[in-house]
N, C-alpha and C positions, 0 to 999 in steps of 0.2 A: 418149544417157543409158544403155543399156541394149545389151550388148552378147552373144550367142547362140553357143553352139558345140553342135551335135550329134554325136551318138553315138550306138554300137550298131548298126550297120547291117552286114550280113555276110550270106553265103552260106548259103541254106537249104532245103530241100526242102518243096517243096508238101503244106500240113497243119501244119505245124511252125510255130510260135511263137514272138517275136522280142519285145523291149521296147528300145524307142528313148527316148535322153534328150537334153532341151536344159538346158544348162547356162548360168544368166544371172551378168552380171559385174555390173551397176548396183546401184543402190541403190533404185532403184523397181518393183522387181520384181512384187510384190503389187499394184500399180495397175495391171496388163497385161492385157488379153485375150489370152490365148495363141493360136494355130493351128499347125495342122500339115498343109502343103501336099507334093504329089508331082508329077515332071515326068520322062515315060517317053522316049525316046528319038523324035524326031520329031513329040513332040506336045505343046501345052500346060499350062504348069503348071494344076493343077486342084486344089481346095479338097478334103481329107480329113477335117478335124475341127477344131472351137474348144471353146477352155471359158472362161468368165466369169473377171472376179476373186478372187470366192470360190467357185469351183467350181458354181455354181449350177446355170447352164446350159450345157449341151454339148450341140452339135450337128454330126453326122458324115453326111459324103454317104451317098446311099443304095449304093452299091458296097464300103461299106465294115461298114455299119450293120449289129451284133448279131454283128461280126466284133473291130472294134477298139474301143480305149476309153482315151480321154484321160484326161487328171489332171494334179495339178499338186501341189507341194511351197513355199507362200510362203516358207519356215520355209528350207528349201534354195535356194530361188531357181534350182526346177527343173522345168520339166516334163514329160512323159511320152507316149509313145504306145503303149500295150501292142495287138499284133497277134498274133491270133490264127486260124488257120485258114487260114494262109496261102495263095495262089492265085499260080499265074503272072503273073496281068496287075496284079498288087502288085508288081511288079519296075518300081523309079523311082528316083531320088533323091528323097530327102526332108529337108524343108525347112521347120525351126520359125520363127516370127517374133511379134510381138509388135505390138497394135494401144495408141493409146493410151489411149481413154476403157474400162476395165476394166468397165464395164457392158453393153458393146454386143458382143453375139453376131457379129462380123465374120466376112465367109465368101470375101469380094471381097480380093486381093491388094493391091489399090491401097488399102485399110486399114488394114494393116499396116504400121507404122512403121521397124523393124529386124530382122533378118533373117540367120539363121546361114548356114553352108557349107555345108551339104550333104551327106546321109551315104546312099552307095548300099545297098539293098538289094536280094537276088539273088534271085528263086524259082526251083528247078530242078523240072521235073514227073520 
């Protein structure tokens, strides 16, 4: 139903600040809990942030927290990961997806229903 493409992901120096976007194609875009997952070279995809359907609630790992900050655009049928402060071990692909009861804070992968491509991001120290 609901189809994901990310962007914005590029080359940057540790400190420097990046905003990622996931771009939806469906029509039920606003009934989605969003997240935004990252997977580093030899290790596990791992949960970075979600936000509700109306924005309500967001909740972002603790490696991440009071660094980055999710959002969302119903209206665009967009969502966002603004990073901030960037760090080396922020160097992953990263990976929007979409859960489908828009009420529920999902943080687990295997709840997420669709699921974009993938866009690398580089930190250089």
């Amino acid at each position: 139903q609901v189809q994901l493409v990310e962007s914005g992901g590029e080359l940057v120096q540790a400190g420097e600040s990046l905003r990622l976007s996931c771009a939806a194609s469906g029509s039920l875009f606003g009934l989605y809990t969003m997240g935004w997952f990252r997977q580093a070279p030899g290790k596990d995809r791992e949960f970075v942030a979600t936000i509700t359907w109306n924005g309500a609630n967001t909740y972002y790992a603790d490696s991440v927290k009071g660094r980055f900050t999710i959002s969302r655009d119903n209206a665009k049928k967009t969502a966002y990961l603004q990073m901030n402060s960037l760090k080396f071990e922020d160097t992953a692909v990263y990976y929007c997806a979409a859960g489908r009861d828009g009420r529920r804070a999902y943080t687990r992968p295997e709840d997420f229903d669709s699921w974009g491509q993938g866009t690398q991001v580089t930190v250089s120290s």
